[in-house]
C-alpha positions as CSV (number, residue, x, y, z in Angstrom):
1,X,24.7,-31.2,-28.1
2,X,21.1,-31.9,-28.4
3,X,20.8,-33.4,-24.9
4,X,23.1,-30.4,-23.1
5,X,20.5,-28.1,-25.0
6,X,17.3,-29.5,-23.2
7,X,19.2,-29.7,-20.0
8,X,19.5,-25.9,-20.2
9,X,16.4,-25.1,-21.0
10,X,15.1,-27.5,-18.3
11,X,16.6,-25.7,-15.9
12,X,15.6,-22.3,-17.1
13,X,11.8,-23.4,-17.3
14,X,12.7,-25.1,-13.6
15,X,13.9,-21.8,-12.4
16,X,10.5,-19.5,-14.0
17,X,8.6,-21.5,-12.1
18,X,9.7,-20.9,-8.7
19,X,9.7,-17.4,-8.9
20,X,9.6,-14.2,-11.2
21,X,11.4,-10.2,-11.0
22,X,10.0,-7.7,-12.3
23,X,11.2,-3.9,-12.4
24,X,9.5,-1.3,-13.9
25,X,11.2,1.9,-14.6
26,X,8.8,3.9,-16.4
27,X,8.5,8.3,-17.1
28,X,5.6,9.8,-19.2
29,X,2.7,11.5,-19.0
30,X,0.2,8.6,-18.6
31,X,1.0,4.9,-17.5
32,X,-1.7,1.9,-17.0
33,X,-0.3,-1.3,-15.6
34,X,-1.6,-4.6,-14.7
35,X,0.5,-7.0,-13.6
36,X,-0.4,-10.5,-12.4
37,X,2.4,-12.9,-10.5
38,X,1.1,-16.5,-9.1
39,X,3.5,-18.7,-7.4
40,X,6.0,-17.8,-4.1
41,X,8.7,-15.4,-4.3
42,X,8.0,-13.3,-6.8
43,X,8.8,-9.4,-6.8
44,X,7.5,-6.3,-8.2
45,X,11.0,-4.2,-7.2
46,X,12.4,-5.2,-4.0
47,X,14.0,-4.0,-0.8
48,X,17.2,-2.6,-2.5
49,X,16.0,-1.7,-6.4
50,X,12.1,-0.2,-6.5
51,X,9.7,0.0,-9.4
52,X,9.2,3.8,-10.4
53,X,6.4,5.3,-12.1
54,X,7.4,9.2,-13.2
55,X,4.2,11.2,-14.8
56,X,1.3,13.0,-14.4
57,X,-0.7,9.7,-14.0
58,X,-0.6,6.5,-12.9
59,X,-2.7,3.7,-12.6
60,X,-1.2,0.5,-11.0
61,X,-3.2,-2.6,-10.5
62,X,-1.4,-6.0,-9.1
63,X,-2.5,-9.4,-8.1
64,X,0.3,-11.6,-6.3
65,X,-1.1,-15.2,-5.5
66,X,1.4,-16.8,-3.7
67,X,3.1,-16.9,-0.3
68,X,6.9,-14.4,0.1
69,X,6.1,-12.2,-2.6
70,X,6.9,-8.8,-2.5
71,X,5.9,-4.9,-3.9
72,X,8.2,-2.5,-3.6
73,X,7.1,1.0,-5.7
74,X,7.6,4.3,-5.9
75,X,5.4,6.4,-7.7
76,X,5.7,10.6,-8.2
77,X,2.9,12.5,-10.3
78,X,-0.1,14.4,-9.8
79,X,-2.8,11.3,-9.9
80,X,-2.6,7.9,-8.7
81,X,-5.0,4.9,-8.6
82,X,-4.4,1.5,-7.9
83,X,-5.6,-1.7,-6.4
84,X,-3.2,-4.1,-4.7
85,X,-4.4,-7.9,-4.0
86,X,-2.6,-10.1,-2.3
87,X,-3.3,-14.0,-1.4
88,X,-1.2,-16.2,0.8
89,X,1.5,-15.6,3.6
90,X,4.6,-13.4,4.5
91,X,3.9,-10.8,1.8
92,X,5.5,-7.6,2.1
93,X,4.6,-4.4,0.5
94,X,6.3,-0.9,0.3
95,X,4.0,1.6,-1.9
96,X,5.6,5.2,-1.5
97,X,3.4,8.0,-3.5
98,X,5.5,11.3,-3.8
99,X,8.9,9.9,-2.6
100,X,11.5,12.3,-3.9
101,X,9.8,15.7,-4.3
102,X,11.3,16.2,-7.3
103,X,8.1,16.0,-9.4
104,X,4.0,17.1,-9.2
105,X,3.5,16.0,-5.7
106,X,0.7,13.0,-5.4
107,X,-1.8,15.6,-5.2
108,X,-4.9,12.7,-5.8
109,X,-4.4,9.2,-4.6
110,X,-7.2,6.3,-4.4
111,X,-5.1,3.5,-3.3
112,X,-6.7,-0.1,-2.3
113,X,-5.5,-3.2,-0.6
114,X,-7.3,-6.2,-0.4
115,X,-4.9,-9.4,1.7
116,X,-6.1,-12.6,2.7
117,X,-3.3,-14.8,4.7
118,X,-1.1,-14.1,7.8
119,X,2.1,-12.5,8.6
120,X,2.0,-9.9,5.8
121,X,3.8,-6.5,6.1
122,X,2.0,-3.3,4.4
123,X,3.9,-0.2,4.0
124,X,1.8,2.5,2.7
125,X,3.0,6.2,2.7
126,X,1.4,9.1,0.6
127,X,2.1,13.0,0.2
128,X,5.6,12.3,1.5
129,X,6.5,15.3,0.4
130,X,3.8,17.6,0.2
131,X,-0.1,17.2,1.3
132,X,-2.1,15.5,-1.1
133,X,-5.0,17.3,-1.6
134,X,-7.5,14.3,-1.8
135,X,-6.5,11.2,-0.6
136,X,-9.0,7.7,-0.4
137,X,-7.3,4.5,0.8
138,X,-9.1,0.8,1.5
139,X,-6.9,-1.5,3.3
140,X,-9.1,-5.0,3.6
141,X,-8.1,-8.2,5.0
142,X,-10.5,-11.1,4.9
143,X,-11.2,-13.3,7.2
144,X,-9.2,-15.2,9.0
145,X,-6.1,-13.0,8.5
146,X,-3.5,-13.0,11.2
147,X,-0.5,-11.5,12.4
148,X,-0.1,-9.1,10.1
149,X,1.4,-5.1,9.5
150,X,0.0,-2.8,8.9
151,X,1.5,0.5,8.6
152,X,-0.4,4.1,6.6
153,X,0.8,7.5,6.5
154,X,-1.2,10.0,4.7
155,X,-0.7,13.6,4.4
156,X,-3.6,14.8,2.9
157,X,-5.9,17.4,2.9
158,X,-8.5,15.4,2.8
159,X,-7.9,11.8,3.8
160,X,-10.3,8.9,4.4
161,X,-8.8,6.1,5.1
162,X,-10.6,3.1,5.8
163,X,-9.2,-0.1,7.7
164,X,-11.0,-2.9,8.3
165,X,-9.0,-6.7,9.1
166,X,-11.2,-9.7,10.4
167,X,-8.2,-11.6,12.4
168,X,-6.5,-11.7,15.4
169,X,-3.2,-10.2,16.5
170,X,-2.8,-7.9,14.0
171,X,-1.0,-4.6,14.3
172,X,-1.8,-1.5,12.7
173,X,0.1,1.6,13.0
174,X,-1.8,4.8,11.5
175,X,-0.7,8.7,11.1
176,X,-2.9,11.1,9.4
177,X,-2.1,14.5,9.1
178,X,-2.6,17.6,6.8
179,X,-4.0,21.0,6.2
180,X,-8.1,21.9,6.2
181,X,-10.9,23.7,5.4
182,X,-13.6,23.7,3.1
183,X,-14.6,20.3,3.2
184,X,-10.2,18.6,4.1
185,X,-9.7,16.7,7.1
186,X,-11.9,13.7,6.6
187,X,-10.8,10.0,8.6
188,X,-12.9,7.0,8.4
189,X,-11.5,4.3,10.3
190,X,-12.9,0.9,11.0
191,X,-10.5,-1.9,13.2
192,X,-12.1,-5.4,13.5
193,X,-9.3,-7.5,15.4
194,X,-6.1,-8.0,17.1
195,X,-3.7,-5.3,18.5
196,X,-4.0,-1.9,17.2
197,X,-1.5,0.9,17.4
198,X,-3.3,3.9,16.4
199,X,-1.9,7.8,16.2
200,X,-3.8,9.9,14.3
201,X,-2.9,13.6,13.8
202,X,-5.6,16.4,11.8
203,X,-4.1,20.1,12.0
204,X,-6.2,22.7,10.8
205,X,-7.9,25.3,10.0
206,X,-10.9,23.7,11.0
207,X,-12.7,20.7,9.0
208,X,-11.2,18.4,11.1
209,X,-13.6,14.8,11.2
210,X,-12.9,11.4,12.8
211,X,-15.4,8.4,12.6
212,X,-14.0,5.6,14.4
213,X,-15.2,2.1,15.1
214,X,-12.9,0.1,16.3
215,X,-13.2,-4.2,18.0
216,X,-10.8,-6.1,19.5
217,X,-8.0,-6.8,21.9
218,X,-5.8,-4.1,23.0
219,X,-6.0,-0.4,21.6
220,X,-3.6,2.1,22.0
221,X,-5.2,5.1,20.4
222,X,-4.3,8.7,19.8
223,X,-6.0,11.3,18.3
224,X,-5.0,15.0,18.1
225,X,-7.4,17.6,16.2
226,X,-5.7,21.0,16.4
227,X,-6.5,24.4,14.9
């Protein structure tokens, strides 16, 4: 009995180390989570059951080390901040901010993402619903990163997003859009790198502001600043 015991446990203590789930299913006013993963594999939600965050809000910080790992969360309240890092290859990430409508729209998002590795996919959507009225996103890939996704919509306001990925062949495919005046419509973006996809659409009434500095192999870019 004793033996079949430590066979069992063995193979439990085999199969945490390969990999680790985690689903997060949380409502309330206020949530702060920090979650940690190293190793291949390993998911925060995935493509058919996301992580939700429900409340007014939510601050979100994860660290995958690893190589297949993936992020999948969807998050619906008035504030959210949150810092994503990821090191290794073939990560994918899905961050949805405001993704039913059902609750306080994402109305203030600061949203980073710092990758290093090659052939990851990043999926980041905010003010699905409804415009955020301030929006800040940081999407950073260090050197040497290549191949990768990278995919932003942000209806805000007042957007700056800033994108800046020191590799080759990478893809990015941005849309911007959202209502102005006094002081909305702000983009900021920098492209180091690779193949870049770029639509970017500020509607008004006025405010509308594009700084763009952008290197590398094959642009298609379009901008459209109505009123």
């Amino acid at each position: 009995m004793y033996k079949l015991i430590s066979i069992v446990m063995l193979m439990l203590m085999t199969s945490l180390s390969y990999a680790n789930d985690i689903y997060v299913t949380q409502s309330g006013a206020t949530l702060d989570l920090d979650i940690t993963q190293d190793g291949s594999n390993n998911t925060v939600g995935n493509s058919t059951t996301a992580s939700t965050s429900t409340g007014a809000t939510t601050t979100l910080n994860i660290d995958q080390i690893g190589n297949s790992n993936v992020i999948t969360y969807q998050i619906n309240g008035a504030t959210y901040t949150g810092v994503i890092n990821l090191v290794g290859n073939s990560n994918n990430v899905d961050l949805n901010c405001d993704s039913t409508g059902g609750n306080s729209s994402c109305g203030s998002a600061n949203a980073v993402i710092n990758f290093t590795g090659n052939s990851n996919d990043i999926d980041l959507d905010i003010g699905q619903t409804s415009s955020a009225t301030s929006a800040d996103v940081d999407i950073v890939g260090a050197s040497g990163s290549d191949s990768n996704v990278v995919a932003a919509t942000v209806d805000g306001n007042s957007a700056i997003l800033t994108i800046t990925v020191n590799g080759d062949t990478n893809n990015y495919l941005i849309d911007i859009d959202g209502n102005g005046d006094a002081n909305g419509h702000t983009l900021i973006h920098s492209h180091t790198g690779g193949t870049a996809d770029v639509d970017i659409v500020q509607s008004g009434i006025n405010d509308n502001m594009i700084n763009l500095t952008t290197s590398g192999d094959n642009h298609d870019i379009d901008i459209s600043q109505t009123d």
